[in-house]
C-alpha positions in Angstrom: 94.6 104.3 104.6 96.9 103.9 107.5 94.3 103.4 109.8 93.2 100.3 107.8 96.4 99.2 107.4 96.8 99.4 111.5 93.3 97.6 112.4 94.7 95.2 110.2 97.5 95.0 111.6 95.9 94.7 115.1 93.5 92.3 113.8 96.7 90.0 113.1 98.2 90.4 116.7 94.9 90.1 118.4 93.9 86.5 116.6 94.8 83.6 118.2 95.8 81.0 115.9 93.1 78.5 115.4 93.2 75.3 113.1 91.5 75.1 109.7 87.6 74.6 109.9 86.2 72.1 107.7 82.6 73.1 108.0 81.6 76.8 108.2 78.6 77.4 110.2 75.5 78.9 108.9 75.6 82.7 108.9 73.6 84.5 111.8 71.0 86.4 111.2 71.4 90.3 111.7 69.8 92.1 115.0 66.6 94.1 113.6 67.9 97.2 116.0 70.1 99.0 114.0 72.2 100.0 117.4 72.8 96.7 118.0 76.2 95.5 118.0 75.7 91.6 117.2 77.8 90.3 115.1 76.9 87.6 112.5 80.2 86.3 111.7 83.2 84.6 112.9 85.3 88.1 114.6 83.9 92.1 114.6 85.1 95.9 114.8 83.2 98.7 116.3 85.4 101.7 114.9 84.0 104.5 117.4 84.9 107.9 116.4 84.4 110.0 119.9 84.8 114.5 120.3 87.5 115.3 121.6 86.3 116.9 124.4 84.3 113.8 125.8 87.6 111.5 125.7 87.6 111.3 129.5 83.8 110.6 129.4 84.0 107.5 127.2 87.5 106.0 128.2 85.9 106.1 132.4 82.9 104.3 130.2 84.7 101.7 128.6 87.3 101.1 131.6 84.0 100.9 134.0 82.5 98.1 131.6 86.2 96.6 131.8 85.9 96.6 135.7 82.6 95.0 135.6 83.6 92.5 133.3 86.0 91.7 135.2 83.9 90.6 138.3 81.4 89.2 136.6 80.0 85.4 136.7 78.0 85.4 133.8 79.5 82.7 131.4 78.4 84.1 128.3 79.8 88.1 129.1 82.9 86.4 130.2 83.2 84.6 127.4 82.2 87.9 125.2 84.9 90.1 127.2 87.4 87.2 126.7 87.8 88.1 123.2 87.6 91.4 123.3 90.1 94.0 123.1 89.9 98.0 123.1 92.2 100.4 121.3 93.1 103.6 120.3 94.3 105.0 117.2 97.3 107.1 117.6 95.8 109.0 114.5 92.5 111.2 114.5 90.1 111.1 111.7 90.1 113.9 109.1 88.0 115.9 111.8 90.6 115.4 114.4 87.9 113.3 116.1 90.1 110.0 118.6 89.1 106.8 117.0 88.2 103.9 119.6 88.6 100.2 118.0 87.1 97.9 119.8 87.7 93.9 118.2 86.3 91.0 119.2 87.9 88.1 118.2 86.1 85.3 118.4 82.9 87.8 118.0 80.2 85.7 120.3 77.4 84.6 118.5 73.7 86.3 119.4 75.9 88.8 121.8 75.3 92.4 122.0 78.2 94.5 122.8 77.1 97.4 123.5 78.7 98.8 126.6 75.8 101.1 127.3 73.1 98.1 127.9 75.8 96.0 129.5 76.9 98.4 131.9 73.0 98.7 132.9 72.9 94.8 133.3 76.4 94.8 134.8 76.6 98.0 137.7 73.7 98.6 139.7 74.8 101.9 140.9 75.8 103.7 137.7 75.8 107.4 137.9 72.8 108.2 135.6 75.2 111.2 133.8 77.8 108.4 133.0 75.5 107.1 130.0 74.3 110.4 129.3 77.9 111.6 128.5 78.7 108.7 126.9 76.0 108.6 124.6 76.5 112.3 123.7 80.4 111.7 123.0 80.2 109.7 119.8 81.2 112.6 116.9 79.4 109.7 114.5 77.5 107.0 115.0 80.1 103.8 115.4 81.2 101.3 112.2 80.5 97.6 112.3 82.3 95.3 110.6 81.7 91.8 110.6 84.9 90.2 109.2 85.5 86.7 108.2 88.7 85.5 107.9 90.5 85.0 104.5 94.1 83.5 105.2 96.2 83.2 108.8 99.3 84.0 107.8 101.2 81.9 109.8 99.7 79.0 109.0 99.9 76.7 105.5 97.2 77.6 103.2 94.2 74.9 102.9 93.5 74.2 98.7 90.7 75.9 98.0 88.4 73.5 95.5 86.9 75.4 93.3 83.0 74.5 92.2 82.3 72.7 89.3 80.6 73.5 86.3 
């Protein structure tokens, strides 16, 4: 329960704040590979549960991807990375396993964030070993949420109208 209450939390902090829109757009339709990491709404979470003996593995992982990012040109990876934000849980799961949150706010539309295919697009040079041990670090597969915003709480609440009979 207090890790909800924290990506909650962080899911506050992280949001910038955005005026009301008047017209949703259509949902996306979901990826057909199940280890895809679209998401089909308006922000995501990846909660990635890692042993803790391959902490070192995926942190040089993710903070490689971070690097590359970084230089990159691409306007649409720039535009992914530019929403999105990596953290850790001071708490373990019940297993003791890390937990990794990573939250993309606004999730990109038709964007796959998986760091394993985007640090093959991204490093030409990757040590072959660095996505076998990150692949082989995840205790479980990783959670994906697509999330779609209910209230901003700093801002005053639009009327809902409610259908009509």
């Amino acid at each position: 329960m207090s890790l909800f209450l924290a990506l909650l939390l962080l899911l506050a902090q992280a949001a910038a704040p955005q005026a009301p829109a008047t017209q949703k757009p259509a949902p996306l339709t979901p990826s057909p590979d199940p280890a895809s990491s679209h998401f089909t709404s308006e922000a995501g979470v990846l909660l990635v549960t890692v042993k803790p003996a391959a902490i070192a593995d995926y942190e040089l992982v993710i903070r490689t991807l971070q690097e590359a990012l970084a230089k990159d040109t691409d306007p649409n990876r720039s535009a992914a990375a530019k929403g999105w934000r990596v953290y850790k849980s001071n708490e373990p799961d019940a297993k003791g396993n890390p937990i990794y949150i990573h939250v993309m706010i606004p999730a990109l539309p038709n964007f796959d964030y998986r760091p394993s295919l985007l640090l093959d697009e991204l490093v030409q040079d990757l040590a072959p070993e660095l996505l076998a041990k990150y692949q082989d670090a995840f205790a479980v597969p990783p959670t994906k949420l697509n999330l779609i915003e209910l209230a901003h709480m700093a801002t005053t609440p639009v009327e809902v109208k409610k259908p009509q009979d």
